[in-house]
C-alpha positions in Angstrom: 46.7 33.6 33.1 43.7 32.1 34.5 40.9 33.0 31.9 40.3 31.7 28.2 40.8 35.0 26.9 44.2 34.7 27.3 44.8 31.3 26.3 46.3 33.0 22.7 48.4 34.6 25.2 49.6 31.2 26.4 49.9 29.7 23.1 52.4 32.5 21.5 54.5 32.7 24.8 54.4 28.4 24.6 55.9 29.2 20.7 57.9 31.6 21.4 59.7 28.8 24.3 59.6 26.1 22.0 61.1 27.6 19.1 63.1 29.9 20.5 62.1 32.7 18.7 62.3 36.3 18.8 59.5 38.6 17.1 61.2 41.4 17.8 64.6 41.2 16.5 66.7 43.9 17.6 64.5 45.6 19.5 63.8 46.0 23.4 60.6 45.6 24.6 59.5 48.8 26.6 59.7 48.8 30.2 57.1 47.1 32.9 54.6 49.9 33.5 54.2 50.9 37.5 51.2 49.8 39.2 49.6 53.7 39.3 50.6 53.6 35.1 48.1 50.3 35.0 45.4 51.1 37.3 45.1 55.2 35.9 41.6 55.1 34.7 41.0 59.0 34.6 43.6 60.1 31.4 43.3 57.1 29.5 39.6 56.6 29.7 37.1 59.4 31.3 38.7 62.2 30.0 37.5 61.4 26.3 34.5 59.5 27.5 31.3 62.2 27.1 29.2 59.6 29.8 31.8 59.0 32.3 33.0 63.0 32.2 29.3 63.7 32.7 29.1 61.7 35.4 31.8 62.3 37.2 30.4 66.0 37.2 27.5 65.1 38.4 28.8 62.9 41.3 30.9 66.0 42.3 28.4 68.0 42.0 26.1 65.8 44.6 29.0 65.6 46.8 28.9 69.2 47.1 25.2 69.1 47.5 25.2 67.1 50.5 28.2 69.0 52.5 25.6 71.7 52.2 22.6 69.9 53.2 24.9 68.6 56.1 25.6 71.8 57.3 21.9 73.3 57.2 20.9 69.3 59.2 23.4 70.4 61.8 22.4 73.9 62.3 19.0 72.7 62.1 19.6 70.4 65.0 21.3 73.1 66.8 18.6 75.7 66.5 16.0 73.2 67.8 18.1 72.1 70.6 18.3 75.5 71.5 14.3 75.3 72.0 14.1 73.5 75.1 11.2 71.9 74.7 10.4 68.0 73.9 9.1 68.7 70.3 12.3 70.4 69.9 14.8 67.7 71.4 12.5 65.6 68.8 13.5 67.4 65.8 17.1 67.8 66.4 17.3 64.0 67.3 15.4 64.2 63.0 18.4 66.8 61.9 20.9 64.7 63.6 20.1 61.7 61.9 19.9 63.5 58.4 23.6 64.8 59.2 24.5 61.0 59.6 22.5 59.8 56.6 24.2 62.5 54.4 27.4 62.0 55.8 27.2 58.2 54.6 26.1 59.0 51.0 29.0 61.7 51.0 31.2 58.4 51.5 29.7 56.4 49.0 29.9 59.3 46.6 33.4 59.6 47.2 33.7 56.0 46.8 32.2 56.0 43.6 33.9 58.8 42.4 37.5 57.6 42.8 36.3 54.7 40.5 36.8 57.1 38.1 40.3 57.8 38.5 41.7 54.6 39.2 40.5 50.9 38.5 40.9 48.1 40.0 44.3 46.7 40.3 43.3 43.2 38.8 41.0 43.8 36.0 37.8 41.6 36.1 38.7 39.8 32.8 41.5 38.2 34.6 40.0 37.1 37.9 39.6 33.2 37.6 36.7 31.7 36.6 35.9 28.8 39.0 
């Protein structure tokens, strides 16, 4: 337990070592929650939150935005490529380079959005402090 929030952590467990105690007498502690149990984000915190459930809309609703504006980039591109002239190869080369930029924001979109399902599997409060 690397941070000094959890040095009351490290104090009880010390107490409960040194005097051989038990809190919980005649009782079984529940068992070790699964990995997907500790990092679940979406049920135990965006559901009821009105600022994450709103954005999380929103970031679905841009995702969808740009597979649309991909689509209309690439048959952009293909219309002007059917053109034939040097003005046209110029514009497709334009569409074809929207396709990719959208593409990439789709990615970081869906990056973003699965933050909002599942967190990280070592929560920032206990990453050392060094």
């Amino acid at each position: 337990m690397p941070t000094r929030a959890d040095r009351f952590v490290v104090a009880l467990h010390q107490w409960l070592q040194r005097y051989n105690a038990d809190p919980f007498p005649d009782q079984q502690l529940p068992p070790e929650l699964g990995r997907e149990q500790v990092i679940e984000r979406y049920h135990s915190h965006t559901v009821h939150c009105a600022s994450c459930r709103t954005a999380l809309r929103r970031i679905k609703r841009m995702r969808q935005g740009m597979v649309m504006g991909m689509f209309l980039a690439w048959m952009t591109a293909q219309f002007y490529l059917l053109g034939w002239g040097i003005e046209s190869v110029e514009l497709a080369r334009i569409a074809s380079i929207g396709v990719i930029g959208l593409s990439m924001i789709w990615l970081s979109l869906g990056w973003l959005e699965r933050k909002f399902y599942e967190g990280r599997p070592i929560p920032l409060r206990n990453v050392s402090e060094k």
